[in-house]
MIVO-395147 format. One line per 5 residues: number of its first residue (from 1); their letters; for each residue x, y, z of N, C-alpha, C. Coordinates in Angstrom, 1 decimal. Atoms other than C-alpha are relative to their C-alpha. Example, Ala and Ser with C-alpha at 12.3 -4.5 7.8 and 13.67 -1.06 7.14 Angstrom:
// residues 2
1> as> 0.9:-1.2:0.0:12.3:-4.5:7.8:0.9:1.2:0.0; -0.9:-1.1:0.0:13.7:-1.1:7.1:-0.8:1.1:0.8
***
This chain:
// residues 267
1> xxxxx> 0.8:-1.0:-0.7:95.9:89.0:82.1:0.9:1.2:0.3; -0.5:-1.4:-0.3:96.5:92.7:82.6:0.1:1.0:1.2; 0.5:-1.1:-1.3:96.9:94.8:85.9:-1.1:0.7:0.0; 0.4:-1.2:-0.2:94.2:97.2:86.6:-1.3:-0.5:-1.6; 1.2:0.2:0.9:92.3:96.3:83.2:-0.6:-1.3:0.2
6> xxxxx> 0.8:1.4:-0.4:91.3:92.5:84.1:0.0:-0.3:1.5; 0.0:0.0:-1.6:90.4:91.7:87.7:0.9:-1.3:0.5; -0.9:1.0:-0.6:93.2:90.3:88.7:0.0:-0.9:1.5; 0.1:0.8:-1.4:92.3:89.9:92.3:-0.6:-0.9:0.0; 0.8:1.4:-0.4:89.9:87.1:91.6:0.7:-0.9:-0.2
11> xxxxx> -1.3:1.4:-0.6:92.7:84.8:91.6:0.7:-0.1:1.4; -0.9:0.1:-0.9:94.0:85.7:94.9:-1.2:0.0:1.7; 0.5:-0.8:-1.0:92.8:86.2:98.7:0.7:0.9:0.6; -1.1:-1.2:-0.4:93.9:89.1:100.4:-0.8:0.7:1.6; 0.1:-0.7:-1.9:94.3:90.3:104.5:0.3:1.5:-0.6
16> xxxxx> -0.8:-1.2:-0.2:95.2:93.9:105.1:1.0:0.0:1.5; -1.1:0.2:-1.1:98.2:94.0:107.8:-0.7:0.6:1.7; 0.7:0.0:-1.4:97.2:94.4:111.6:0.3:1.5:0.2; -0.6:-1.8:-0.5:97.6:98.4:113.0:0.9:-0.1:-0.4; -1.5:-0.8:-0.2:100.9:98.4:113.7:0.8:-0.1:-1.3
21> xxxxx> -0.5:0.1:1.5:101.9:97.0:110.2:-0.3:1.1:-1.5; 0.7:-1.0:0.8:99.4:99.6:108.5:0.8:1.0:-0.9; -0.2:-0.5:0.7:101.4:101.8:107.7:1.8:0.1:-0.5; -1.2:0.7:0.8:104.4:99.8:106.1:-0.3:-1.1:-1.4; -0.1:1.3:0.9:102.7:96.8:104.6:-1.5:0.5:-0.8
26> xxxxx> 1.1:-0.1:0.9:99.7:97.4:101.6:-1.2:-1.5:0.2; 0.9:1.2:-0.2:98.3:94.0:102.1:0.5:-1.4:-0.2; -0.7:1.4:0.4:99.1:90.2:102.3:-1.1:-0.9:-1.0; 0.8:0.6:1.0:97.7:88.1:99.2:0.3:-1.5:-0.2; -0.9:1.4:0.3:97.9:84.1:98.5:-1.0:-0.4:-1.3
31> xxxxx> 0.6:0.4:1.5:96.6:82.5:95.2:-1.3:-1.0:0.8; 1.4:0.7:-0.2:92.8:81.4:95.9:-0.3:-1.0:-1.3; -0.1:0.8:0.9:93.2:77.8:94.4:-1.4:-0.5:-0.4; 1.4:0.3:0.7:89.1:77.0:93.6:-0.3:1.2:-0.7; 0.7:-1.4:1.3:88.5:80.6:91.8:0.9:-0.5:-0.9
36> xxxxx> -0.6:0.2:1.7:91.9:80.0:90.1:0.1:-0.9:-0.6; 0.4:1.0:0.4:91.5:76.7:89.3:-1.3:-0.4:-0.9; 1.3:-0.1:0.4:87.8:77.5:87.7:0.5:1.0:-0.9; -0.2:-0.8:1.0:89.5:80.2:86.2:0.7:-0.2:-1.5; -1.4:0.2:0.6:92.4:79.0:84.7:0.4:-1.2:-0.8
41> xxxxx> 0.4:1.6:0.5:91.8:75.4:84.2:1.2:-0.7:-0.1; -1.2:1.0:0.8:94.2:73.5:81.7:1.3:0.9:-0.4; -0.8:-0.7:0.7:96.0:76.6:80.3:0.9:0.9:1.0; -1.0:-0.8:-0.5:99.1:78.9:81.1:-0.6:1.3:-0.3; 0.7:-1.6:0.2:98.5:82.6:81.5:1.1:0.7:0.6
46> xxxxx> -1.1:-1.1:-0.8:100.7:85.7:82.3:-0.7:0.9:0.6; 0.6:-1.4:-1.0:99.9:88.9:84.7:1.2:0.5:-0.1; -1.1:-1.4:0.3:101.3:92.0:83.7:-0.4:0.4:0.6; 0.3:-0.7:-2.0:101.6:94.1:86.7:1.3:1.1:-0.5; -0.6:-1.2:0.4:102.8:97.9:85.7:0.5:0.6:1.4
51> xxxxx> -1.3:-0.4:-0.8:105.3:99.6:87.6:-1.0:0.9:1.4; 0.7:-0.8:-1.0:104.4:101.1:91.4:0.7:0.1:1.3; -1.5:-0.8:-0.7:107.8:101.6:93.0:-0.6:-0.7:1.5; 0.7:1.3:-1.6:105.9:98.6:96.0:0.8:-0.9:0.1; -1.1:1.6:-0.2:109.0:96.0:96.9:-0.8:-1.2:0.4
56> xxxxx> 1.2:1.3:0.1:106.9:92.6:96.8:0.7:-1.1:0.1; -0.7:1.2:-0.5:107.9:89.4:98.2:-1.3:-1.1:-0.5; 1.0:1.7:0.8:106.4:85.9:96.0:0.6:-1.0:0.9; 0.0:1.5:-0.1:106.7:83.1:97.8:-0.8:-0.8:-0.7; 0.3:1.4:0.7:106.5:80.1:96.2:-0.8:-1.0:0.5
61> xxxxx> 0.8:1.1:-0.3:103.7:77.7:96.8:-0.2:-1.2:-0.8; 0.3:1.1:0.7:103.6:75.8:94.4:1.0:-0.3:-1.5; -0.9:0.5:0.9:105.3:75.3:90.8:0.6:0.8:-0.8; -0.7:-0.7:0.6:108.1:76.9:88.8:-0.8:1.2:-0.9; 0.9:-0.6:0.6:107.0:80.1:87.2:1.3:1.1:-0.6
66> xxxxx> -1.2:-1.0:1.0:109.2:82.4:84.3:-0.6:1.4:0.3; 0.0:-1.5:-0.1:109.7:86.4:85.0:0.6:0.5:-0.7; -0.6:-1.0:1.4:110.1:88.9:82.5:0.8:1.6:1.1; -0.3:-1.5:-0.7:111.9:92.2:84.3:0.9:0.4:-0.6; -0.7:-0.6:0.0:114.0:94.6:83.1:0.8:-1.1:-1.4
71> xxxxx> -0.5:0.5:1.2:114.4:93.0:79.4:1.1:-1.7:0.0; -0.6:1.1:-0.6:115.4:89.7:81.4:-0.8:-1.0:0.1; 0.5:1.3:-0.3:113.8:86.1:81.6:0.5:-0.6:1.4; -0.8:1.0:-0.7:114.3:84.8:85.0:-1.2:-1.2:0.3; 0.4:0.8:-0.1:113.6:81.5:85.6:-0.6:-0.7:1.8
76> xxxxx> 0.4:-0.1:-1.1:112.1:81.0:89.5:-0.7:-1.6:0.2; 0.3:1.4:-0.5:111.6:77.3:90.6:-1.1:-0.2:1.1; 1.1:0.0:-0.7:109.3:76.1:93.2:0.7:-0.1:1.2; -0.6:-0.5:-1.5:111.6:76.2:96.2:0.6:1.4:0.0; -0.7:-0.9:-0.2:112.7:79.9:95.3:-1.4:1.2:0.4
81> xxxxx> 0.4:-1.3:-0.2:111.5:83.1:96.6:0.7:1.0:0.0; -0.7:-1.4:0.5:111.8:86.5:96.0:-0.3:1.6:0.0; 0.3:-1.6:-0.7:111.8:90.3:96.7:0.3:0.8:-1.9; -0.2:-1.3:0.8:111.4:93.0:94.0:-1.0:0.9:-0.1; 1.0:-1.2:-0.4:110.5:96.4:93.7:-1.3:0.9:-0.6
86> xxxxx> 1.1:-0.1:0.4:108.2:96.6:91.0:0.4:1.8:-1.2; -0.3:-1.3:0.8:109.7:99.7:89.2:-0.2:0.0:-1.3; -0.2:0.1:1.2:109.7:98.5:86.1:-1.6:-0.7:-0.4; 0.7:0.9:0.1:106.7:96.5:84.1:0.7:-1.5:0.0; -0.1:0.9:-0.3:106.6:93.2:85.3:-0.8:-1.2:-0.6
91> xxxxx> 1.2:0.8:0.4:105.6:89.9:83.2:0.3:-1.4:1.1; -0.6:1.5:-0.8:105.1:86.7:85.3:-0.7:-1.1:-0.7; 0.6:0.8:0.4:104.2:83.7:83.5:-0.6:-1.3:1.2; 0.3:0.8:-0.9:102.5:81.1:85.2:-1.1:-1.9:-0.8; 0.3:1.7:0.0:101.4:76.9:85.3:-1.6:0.4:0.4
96> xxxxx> 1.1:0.0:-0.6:97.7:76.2:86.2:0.2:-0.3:1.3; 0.2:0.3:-1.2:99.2:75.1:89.4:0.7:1.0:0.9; -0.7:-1.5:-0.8:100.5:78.8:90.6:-0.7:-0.1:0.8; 0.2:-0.2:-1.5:100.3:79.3:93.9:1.1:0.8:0.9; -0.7:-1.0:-0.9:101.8:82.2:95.4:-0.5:0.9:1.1
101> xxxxx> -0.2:-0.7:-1.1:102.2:84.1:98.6:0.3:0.9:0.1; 0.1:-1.7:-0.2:102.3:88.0:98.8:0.1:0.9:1.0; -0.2:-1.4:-1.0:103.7:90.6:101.1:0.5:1.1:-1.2; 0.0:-1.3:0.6:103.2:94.0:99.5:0.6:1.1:0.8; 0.1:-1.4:-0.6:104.7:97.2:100.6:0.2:0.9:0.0
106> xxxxx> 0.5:-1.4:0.5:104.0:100.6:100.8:1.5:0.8:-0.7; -1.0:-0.4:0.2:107.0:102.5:99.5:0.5:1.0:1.0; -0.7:-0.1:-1.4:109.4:103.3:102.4:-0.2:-1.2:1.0; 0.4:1.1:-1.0:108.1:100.4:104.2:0.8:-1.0:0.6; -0.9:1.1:-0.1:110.4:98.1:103.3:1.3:0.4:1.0
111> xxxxx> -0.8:-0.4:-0.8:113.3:100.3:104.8:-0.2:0.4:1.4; 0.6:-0.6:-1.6:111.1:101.3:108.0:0.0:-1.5:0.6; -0.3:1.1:-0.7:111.3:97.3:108.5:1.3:-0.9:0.1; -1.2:1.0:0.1:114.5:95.7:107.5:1.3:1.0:-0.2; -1.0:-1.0:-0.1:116.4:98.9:107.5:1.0:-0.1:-1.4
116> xxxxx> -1.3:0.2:1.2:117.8:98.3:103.7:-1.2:1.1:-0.8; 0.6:-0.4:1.3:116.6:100.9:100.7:-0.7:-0.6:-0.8; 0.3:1.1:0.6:114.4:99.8:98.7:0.3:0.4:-1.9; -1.0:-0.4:1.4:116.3:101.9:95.6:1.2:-1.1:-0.1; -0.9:0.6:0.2:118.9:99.3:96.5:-0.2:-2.1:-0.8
121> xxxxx> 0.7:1.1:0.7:116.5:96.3:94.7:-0.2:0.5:-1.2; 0.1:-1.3:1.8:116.1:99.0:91.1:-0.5:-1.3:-0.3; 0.5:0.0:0.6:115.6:96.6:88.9:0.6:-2.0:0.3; -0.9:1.5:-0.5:117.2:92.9:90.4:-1.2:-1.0:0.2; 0.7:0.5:-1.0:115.3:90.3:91.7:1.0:-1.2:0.6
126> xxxxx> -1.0:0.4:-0.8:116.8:89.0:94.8:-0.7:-1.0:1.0; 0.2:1.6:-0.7:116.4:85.3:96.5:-0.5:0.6:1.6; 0.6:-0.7:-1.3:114.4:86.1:100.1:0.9:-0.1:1.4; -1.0:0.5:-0.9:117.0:84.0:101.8:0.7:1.2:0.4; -1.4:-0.4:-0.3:119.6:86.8:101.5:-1.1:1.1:1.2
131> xxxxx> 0.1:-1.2:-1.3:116.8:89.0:104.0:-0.3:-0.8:1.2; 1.2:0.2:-1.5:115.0:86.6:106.1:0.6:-1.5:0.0; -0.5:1.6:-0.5:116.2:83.2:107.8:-0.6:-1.0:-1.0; 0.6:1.3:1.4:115.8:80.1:105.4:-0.9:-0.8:1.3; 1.0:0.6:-1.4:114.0:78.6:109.3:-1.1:0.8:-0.7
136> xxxxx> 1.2:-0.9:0.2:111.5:81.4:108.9:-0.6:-0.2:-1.1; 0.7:0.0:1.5:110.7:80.8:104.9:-0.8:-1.6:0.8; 0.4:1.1:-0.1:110.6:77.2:105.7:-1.7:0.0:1.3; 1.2:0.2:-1.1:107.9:77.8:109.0:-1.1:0.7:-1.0; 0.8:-0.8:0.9:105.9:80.4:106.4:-0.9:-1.4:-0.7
141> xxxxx> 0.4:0.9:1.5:105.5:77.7:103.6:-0.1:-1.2:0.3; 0.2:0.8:-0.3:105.1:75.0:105.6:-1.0:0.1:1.1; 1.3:0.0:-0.8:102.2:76.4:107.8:-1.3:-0.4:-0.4; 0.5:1.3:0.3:98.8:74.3:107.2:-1.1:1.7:-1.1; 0.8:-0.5:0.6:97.1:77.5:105.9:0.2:1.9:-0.1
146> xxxxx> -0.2:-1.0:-0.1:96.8:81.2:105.0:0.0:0.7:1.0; 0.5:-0.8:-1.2:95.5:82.8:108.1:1.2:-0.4:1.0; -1.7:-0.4:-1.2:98.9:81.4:110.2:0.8:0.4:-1.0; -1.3:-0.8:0.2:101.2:82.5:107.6:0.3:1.8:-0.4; 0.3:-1.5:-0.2:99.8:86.2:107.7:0.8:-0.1:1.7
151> xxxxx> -0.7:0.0:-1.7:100.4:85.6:111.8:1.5:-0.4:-0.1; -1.5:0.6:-0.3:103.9:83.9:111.2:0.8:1.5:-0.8; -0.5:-1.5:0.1:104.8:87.1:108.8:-0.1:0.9:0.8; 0.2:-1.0:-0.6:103.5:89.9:110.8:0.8:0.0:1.6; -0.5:-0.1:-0.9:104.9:88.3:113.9:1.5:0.4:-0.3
156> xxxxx> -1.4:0.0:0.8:108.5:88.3:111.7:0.1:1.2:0.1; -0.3:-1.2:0.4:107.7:92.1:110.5:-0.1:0.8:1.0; -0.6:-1.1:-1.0:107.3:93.6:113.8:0.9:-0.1:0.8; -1.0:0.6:-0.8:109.6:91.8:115.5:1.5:0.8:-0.6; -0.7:0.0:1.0:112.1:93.0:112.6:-0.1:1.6:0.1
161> xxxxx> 0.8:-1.0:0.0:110.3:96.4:112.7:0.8:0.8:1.3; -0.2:-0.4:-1.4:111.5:97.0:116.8:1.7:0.3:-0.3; -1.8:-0.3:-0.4:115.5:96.7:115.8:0.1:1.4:-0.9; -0.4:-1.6:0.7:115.1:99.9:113.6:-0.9:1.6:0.4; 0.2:-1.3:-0.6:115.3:103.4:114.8:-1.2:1.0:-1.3
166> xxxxx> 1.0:-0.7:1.3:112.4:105.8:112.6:1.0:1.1:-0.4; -0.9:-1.1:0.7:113.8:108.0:110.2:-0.6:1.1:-0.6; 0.4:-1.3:0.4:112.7:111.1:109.4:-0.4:0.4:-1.3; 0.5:-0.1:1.5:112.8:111.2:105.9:-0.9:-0.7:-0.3; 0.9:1.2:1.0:110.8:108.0:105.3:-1.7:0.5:1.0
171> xxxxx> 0.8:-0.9:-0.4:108.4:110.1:107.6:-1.2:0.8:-0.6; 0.3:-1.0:0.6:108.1:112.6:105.4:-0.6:-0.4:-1.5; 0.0:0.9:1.3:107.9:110.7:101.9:-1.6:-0.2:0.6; 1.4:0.5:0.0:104.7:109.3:103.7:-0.9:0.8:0.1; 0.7:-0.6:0.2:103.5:111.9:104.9:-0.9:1.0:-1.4
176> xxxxx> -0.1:-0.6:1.2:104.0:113.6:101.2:-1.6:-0.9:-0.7; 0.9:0.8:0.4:102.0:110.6:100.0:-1.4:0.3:0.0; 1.4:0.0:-1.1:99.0:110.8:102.3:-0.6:1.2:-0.6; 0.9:-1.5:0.4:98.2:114.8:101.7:0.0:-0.1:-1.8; 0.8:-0.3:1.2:98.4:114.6:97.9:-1.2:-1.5:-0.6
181> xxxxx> 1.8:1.0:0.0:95.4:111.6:98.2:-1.1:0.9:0.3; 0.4:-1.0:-0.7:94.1:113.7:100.4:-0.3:1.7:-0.6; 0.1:-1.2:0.4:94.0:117.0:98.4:-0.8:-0.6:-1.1; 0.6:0.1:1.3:92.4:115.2:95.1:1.3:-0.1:-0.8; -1.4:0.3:0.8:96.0:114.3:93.7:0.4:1.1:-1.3
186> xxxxx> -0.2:-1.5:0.6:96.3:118.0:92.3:1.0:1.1:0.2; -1.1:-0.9:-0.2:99.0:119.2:94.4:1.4:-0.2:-0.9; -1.0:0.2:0.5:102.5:119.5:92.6:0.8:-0.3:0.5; -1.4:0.0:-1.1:105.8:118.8:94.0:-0.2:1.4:0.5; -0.2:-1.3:-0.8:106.3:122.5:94.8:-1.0:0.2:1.3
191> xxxxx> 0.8:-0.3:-1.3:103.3:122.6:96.7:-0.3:-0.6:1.3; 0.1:0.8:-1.0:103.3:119.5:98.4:1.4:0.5:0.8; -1.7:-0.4:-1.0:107.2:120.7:99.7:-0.6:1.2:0.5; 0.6:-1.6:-0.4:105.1:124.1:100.4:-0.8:-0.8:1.7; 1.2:0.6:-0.8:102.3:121.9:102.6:0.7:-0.4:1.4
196> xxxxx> -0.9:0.7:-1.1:105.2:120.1:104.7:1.3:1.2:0.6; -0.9:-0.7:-0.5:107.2:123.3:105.0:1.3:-0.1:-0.2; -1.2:0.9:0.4:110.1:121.7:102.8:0.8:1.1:-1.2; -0.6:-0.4:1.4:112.0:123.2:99.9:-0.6:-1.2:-1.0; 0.4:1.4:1.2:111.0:121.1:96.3:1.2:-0.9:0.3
201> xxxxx> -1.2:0.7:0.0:114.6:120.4:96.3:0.4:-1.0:0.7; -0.4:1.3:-0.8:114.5:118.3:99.6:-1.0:-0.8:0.1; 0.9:0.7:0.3:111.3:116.7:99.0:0.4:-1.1:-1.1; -0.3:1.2:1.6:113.2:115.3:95.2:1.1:-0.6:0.6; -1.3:1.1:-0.2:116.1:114.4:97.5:-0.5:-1.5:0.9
206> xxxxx> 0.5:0.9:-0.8:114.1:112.6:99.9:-0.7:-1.3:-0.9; 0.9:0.7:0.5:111.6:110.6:97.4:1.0:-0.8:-1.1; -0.6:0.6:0.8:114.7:109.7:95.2:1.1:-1.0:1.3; -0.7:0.7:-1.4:116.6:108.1:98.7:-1.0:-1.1:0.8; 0.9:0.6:-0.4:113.4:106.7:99.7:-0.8:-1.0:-0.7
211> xxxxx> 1.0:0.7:1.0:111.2:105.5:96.8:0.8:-0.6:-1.5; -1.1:0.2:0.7:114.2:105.6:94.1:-0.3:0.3:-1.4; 0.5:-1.1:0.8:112.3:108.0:92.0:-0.4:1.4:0.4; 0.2:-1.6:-0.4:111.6:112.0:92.1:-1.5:-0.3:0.2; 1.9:0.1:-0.3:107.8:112.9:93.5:-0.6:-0.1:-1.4
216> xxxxx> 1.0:-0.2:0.8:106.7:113.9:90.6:-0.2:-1.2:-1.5; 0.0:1.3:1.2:107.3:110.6:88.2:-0.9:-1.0:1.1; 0.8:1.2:-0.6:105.7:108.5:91.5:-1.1:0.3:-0.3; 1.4:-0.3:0.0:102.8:110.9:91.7:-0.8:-0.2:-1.1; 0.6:0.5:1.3:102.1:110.3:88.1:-0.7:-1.6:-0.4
221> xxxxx> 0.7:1.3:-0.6:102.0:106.8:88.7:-1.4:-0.4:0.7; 1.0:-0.1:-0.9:100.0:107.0:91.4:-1.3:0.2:-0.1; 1.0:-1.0:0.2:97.6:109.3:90.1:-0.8:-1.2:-1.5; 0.4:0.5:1.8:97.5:106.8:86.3:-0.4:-1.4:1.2; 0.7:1.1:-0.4:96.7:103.7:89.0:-1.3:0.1:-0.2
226> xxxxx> 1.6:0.2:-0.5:94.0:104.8:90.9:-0.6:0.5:-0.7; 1.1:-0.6:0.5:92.2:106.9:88.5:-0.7:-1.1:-1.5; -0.1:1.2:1.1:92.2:103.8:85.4:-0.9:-1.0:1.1; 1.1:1.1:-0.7:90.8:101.7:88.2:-0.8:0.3:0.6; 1.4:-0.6:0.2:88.2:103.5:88.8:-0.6:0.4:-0.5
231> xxxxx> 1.3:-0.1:1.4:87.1:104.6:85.5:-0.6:-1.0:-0.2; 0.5:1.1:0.2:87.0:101.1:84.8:-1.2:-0.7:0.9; 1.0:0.6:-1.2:84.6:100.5:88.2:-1.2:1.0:-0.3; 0.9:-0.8:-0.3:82.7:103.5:87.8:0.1:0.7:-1.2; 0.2:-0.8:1.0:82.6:105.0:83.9:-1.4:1.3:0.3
236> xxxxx> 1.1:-1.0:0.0:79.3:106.7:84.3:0.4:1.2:0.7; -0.1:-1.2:-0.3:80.2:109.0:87.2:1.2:0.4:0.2; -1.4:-0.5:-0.7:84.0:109.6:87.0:0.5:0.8:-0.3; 0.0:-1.1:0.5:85.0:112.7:86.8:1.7:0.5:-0.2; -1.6:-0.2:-0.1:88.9:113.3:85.9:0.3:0.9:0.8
241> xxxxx> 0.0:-0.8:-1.4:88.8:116.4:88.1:0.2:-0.3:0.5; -0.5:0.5:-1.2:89.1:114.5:90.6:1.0:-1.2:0.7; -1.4:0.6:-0.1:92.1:112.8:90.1:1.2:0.9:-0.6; -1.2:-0.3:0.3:93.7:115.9:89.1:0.5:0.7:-1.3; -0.3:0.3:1.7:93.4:115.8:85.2:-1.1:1.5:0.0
246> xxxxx> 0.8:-1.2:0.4:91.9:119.0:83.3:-1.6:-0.2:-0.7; 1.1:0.8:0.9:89.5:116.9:81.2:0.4:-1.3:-0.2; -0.2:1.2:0.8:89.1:113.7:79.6:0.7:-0.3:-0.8; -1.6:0.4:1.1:91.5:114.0:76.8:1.4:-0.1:0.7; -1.6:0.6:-1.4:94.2:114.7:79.9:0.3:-1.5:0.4
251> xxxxx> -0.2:1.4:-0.6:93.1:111.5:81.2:0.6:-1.1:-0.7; -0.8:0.6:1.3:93.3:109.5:78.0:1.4:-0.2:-0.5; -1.3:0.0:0.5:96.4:110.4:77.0:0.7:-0.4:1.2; 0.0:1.2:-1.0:97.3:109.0:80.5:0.2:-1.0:0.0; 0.5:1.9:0.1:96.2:105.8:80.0:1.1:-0.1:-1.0
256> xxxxx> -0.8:0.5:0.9:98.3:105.7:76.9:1.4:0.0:0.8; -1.5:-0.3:-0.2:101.4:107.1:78.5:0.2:-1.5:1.3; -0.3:0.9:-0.8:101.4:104.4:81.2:-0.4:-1.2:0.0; 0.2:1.3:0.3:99.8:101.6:80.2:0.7:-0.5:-1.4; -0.4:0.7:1.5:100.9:101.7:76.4:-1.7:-0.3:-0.5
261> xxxxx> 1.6:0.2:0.5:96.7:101.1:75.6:-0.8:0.8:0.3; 0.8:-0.6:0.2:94.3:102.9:74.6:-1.3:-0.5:1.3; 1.0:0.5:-0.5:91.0:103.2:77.1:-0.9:-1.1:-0.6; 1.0:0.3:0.6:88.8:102.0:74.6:0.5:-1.3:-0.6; -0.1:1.5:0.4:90.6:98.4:73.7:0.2:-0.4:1.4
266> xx> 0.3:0.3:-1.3:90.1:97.9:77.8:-1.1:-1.3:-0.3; 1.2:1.0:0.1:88.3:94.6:78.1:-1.0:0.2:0.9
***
């Protein structure tokens, strides 16, 4: 399975984080075992999951599962969990009896909660133990169901949340974010450092300290997500304009440059 071109979410369930988490955490997700079980059946499958600079914590529910990152095989057991940042394409192979656990987050998030970079995860993937109490994993993964271990997280992340002072830059990075959604993802770096009253220059220092890329390679990103997952929802009325693009051949060549696939071999 493919990010963005196969519906990957019908394998999972998924919360959105409570207020005060909103605007750190993208959403919590666990593997929805009767879809994926009907889905999935007898066979192995992988999920490729393209780059989006979101530090992502898998817990482990269930059985050993191999990761491809950064021209690497790691091997990931069923008592391990794990943080990474997603920068890179991501392959995860998986058993019919996957079952994983998902905290997603926004970029800057991670450092507005646990006060570490999350440029300091590049391209690693790093055991959960070394952030969060091996008590805490164990109360998570051993609660009777999803709806308390969203509550047992979120009580963790603001709790976690209170020992760090706000920082200005990771402020700013969001706000950056927010207004070029908000404009029709048209603005450039220059402008958006124009909008916030910034120089470019400290906008590319900020978003490379913050996110652990320059604006203008995230916003590309950004821009090659959401606009691919919504052609694919909505072909008939989607207008590239409004993600930005000059025409349709802009978009196109898009899709190649970030996915590697052509629109039109889209299943």
């Amino acid at each position: 399975m493919i990010e963005i071109f196969d519906n990957i979410r019908k394998l999972y369930r998924f919360s959105l984080p409570t207020e005060t988490l909103a605007p750190f955490i993208d959403f919590f997700s666990e593997t929805d075992l009767l879809s994926a079980g009907s889905f999935i059946q007898e066979k192995k499958f992988t999920v490729k999951l393209f780059p989006s600079f979101t530090p992502t914590i898998w817990m482990n529910l269930g059985s050993p599962y191999r990761l491809h990152l950064a021209s690497r095989a790691h091997e990931i057991d069923e008592r391990t969990d794990i943080l990474v940042l997603r920068s890179q394409t991501i392959e995860r192979e998986n058993a019919p009896t996957d079952n994983i656990f998902t905290v997603k987050f926004l970029p800057g998030g991670f450092e507005a909660i646990f006060g570490i970079s999350q440029t300091k995860i590049a391209d690693q993937v790093i055991s959960l133990d070394e952030l969060v109490p091996p008590h805490k994993i164990n109360q998570v993964k051993m609660a009777p169901d999803f709806e308390t271990r969203i509550k047992l997280w979120e009580d963790y992340l603001i709790e976690r949340k209170s020992q760090n002072a706000a920082r200005h830059y990771l402020t700013t990075v969001q706000r950056s974010i927010d207004t070029f959604l908000d404009t029709g993802m048209k603005l450039s770096a220059a402008q958006l450092a124009n909008e916030l009253y910034l120089t470019e220059k400290s906008l590319n220092r900020y978003f490379n300290k913050v996110v652990g890329t320059g604006p203008k390679n995230y916003f590309n990103i950004l821009r090659a997500r959401t606009s691919i997952t919504d052609f694919l929802s909505k072909r008939d009325s989607f207008l590239p304009d409004s993600y930005g693009y000059y025409d349709m051949s802009h978009f196109y060549r898009d899709v190649i440059k970030f996915t590697g696939t052509r629109i039109s071999e889209s299943r």
